[in-house]
C-alpha positions as CSV (number, residue, x, y, z in Angstrom):
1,X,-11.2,3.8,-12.9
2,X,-13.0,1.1,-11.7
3,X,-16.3,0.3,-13.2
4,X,-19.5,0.7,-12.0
5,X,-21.0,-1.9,-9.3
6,X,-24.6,-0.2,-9.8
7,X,-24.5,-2.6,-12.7
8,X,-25.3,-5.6,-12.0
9,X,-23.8,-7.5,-14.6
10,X,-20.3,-5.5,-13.1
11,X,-21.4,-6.5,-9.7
12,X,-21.9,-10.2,-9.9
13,X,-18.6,-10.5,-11.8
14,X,-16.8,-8.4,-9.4
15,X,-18.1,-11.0,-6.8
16,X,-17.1,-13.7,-8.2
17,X,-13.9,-12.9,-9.6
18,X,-12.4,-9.7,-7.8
19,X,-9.2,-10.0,-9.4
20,X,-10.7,-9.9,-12.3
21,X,-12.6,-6.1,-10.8
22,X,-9.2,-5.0,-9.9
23,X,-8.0,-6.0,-13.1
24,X,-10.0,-3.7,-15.1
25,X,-8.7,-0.4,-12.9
26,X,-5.9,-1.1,-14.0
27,X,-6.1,-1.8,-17.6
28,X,-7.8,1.7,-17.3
29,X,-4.8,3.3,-15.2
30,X,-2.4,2.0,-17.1
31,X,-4.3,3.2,-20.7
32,X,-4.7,6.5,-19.4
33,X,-0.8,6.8,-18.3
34,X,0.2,5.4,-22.1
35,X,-2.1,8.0,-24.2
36,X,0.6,11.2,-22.4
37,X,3.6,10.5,-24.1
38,X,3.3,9.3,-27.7
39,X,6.7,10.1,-29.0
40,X,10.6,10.1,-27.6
41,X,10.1,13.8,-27.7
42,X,6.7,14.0,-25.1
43,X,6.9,14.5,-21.5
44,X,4.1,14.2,-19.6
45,X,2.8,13.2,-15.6
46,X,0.3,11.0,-14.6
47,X,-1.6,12.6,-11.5
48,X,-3.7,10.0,-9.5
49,X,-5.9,12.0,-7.1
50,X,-7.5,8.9,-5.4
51,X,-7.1,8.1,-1.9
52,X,-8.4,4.2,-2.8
53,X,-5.2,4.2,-5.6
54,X,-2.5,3.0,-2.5
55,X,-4.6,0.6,-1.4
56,X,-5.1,-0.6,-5.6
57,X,-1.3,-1.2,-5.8
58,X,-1.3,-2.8,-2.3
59,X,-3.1,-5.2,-2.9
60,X,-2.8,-6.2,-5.7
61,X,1.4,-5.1,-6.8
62,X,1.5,-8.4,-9.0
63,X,-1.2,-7.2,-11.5
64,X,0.6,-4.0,-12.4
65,X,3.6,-3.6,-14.8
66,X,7.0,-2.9,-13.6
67,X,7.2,-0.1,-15.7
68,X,4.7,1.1,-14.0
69,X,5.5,0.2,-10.2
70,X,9.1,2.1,-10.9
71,X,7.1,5.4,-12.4
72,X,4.9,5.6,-9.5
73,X,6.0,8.3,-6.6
74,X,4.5,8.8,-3.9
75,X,3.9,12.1,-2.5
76,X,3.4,13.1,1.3
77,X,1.0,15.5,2.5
């Protein structure tokens, strides 16, 4: 989810405010995760097949939701 730093206007932003970079993953993350389940009745799962996503919530826990932090399981290979 995270934009594209081949763009430089995304670059020199990203440099100068990285929360801001880290920011926008999320945003997407968390848009993707709400567009499953759009009624009481849905079910859904979020599958996040990104080795960098750890490291997203590691660094940077405060930015995220809680609804989101106590959704997220992690599972061992």
């Amino acid at each position: 989810p995270f934009a594209s730093l081949a763009d430089p206007w995304i670059k020199q932003r990203a440099t100068e405010d990285p929360e801001w970079y880290a920011w926008s993953a999320i945003k997407q993350l968390i848009q993707a995760y709400g567009r499953i389940v759009r009624t009481p009745d849905d079910f859904g799962v979020t599958v996040v097949m990104d080795a960098g996503f750890g490291r997203l919530i590691r660094d940077n826990r405060e930015l995220f939701p809680k609804f989101v932090l106590d959704a997220i399981k992690e599972e061992k290979k």
